[in-house]
GUVODREN-409882 format. One line per field, with one value per residue (C-alpha): z, x, y; residue number from 1; residue in three letters. Coordinates in nm, 3 decimals. Example, Ala and Ser with C-alpha at 12.3 -4.5 7.8 and 13.67 -1.06 7.14 Angstrom:
<atoms>
zz <- (0.780 0.714);
xx <- (1.230 1.367);
yy <- (-0.450 -0.106);
num <- (1 2);
residuo <- (Ala Ser);
</atoms>
This chain:
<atoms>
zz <- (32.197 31.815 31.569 31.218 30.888 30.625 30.229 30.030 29.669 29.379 29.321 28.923 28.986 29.295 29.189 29.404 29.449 29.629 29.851 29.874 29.980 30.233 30.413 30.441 30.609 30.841 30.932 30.984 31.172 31.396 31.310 31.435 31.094 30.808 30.601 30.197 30.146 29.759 29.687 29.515 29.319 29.412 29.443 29.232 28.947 28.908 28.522 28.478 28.336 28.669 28.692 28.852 29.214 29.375 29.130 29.227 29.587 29.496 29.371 29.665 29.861 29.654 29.687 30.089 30.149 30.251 30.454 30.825 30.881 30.638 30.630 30.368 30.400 30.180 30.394 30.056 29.842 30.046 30.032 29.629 29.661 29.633 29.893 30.081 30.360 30.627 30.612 30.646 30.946 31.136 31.076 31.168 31.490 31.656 31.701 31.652 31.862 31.672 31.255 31.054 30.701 30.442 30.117 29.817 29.802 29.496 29.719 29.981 29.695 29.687 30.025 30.085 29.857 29.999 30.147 30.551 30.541 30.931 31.040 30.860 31.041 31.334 31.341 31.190 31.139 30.803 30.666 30.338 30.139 29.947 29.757 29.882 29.603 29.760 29.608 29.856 29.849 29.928 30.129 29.915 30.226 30.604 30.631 30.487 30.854 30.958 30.763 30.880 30.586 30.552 30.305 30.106 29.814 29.470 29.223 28.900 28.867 28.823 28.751 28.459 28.322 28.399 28.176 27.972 27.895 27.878 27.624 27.416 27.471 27.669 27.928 28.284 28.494 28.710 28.792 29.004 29.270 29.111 29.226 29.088 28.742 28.738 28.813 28.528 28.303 28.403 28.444 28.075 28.230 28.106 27.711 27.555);
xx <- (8.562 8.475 8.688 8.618 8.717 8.863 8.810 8.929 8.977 8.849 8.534 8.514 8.235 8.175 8.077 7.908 8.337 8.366 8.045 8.118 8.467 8.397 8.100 8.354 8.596 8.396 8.218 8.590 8.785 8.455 8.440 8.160 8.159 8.333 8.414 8.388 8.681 8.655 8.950 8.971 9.287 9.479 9.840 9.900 9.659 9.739 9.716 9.454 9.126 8.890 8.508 8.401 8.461 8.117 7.966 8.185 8.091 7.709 7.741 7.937 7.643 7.356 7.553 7.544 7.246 7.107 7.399 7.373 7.734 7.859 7.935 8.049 8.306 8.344 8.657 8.948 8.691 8.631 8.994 8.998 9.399 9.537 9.433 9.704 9.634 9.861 9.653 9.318 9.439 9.544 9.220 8.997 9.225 9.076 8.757 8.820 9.101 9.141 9.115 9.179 9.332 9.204 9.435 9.456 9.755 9.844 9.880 10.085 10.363 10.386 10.339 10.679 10.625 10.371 10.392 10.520 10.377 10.563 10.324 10.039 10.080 10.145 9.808 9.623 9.608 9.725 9.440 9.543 9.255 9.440 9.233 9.157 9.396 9.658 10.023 10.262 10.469 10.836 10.800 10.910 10.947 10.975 10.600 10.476 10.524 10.322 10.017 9.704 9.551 9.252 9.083 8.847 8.597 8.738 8.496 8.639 8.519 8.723 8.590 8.811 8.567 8.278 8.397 8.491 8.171 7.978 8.221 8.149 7.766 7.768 7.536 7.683 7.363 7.459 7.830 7.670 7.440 7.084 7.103 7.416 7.301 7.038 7.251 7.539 7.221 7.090 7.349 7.465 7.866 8.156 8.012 8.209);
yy <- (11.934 11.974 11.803 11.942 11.895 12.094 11.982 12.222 12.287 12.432 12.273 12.325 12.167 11.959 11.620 11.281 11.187 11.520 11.427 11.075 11.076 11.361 11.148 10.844 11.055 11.250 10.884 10.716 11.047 11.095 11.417 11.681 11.856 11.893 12.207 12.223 12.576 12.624 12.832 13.152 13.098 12.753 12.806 12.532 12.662 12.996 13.104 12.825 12.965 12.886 12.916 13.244 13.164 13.324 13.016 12.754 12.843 12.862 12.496 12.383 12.506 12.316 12.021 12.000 12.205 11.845 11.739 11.860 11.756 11.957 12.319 12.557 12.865 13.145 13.246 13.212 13.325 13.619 13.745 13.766 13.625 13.308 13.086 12.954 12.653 12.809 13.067 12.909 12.721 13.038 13.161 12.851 12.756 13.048 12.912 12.515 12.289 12.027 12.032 11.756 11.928 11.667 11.600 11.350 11.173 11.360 11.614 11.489 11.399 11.747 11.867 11.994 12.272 12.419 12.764 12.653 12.301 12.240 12.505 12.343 12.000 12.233 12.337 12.071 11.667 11.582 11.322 11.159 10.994 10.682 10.428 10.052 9.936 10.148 10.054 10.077 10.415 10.512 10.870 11.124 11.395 11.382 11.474 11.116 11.020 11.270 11.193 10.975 10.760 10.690 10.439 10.650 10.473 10.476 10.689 10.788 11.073 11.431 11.805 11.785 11.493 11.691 11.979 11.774 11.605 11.904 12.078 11.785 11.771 11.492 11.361 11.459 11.436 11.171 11.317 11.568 11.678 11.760 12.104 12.174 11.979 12.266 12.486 12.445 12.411 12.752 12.949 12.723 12.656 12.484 12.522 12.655);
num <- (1 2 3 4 5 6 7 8 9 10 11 12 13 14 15 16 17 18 19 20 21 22 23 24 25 26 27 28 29 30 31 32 33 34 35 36 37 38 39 40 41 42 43 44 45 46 47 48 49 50 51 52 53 54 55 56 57 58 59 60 61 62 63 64 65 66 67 68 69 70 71 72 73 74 75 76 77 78 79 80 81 82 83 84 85 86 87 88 89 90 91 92 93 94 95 96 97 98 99 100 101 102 103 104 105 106 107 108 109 110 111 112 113 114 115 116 117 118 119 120 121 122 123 124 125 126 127 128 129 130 131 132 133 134 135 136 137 138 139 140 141 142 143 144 145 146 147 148 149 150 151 152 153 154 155 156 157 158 159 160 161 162 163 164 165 166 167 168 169 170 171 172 173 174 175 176 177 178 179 180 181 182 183 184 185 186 187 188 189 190 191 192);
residuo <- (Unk Unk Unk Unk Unk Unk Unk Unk Unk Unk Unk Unk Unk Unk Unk Unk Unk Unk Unk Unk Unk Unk Unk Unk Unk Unk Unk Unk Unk Unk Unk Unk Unk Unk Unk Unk Unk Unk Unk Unk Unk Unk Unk Unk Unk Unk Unk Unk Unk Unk Unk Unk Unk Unk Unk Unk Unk Unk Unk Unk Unk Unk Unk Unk Unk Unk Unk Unk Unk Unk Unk Unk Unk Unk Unk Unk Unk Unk Unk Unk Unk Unk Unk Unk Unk Unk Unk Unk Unk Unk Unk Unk Unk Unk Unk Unk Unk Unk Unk Unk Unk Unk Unk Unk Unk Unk Unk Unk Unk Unk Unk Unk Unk Unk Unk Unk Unk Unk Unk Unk Unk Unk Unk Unk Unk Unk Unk Unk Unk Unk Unk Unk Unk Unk Unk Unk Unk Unk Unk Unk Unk Unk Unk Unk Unk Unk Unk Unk Unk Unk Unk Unk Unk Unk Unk Unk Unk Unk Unk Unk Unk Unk Unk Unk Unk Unk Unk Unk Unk Unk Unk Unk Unk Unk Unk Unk Unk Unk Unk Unk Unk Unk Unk Unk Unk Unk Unk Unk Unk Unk Unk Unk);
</atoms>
């Protein structure tokens, strides 16, 4: 039976935490493979200004072109709405038993507002990454006790850094995949 992952998000750009964090959990849950979802419009960002999403999904792609264990879907981006989770899950539980849906911890604070979250730990296992140096929490909601945690490294590093640091002229090489360095070089991103 496959067990797959789902990492999704919006990618603005992927950077080494993304990859890191998503070869420590797909090592520790056993999975078979695990699949990188870059939204089309978050939920929780609409009204942000977001990278086109056909280039978000481009780096995504560059960045684990060289991993055989992971896989990328263009399945939100496809649908040119706002990518809801429930959603996803319908879709991928068609074709795959048992999904692990993989969140931050950020996330899970605010689980209980997203669209049907019962359905969403319905149809999938609710993986929380927390950090080594994990504080102890108080659940917020009923669905802390559903969650699985899993240790995942701690890299400071955030998209919002990255486009940050490039704004400012900064050197950002080693933030990101090579590839996808090239890419926000070529194609001259988050400059302005």
């Amino acid at each position: 039976m496959e067990h797959i992952g789902i990492l999704g998000g919006s990618f603005d750009p992927i950077h080494i935490g993304h990859l890191i964090t998503a070869l420590s959990v797909f090592e520790k849950r056993k999975l078979t493979k695990l699949i990188f979802m870059p939204c089309f419009i978050s939920p929780h960002k609409v009204g942000y200004n977001i990278t086109d999403a056909f280039q978000r999904l481009e780096m995504v792609r560059l960045a684990t072109e060289d991993f055989p264990q992971f896989e990328v879907s263009d399945f939100e981006i496809s649908k040119h709405d706002i990518s809801f989770t429930v959603d996803t899950l319908k879709h991928f539980k068609k074709d795959y038993s048992s999904i692990d849906l993989i969140i931050g911890f950020d996330n899970l604070i605010s689980f209980d507002n997203w669209k049907e979250p019962e359905t969403i730990t319905e149809l999938a296992n609710l993986v929380v990454l927390k950090r080594n140096n994990f504080v102890s929490y108080y659940p917020l909601h009923n669905f802390f006790e559903k969650a699985i945690f899993v240790d995942s490294p701690i890299i400071e590093v955030s998209s919002t850094l990255i486009r940050d640091r490039i704004k400012k002229g900064l050197p950002f090489k080693y933030f990101v995949h090579n590839k996808v360095y090239q890419y926000i070089m070529d194609n001259k991103l988050y400059m302005r």
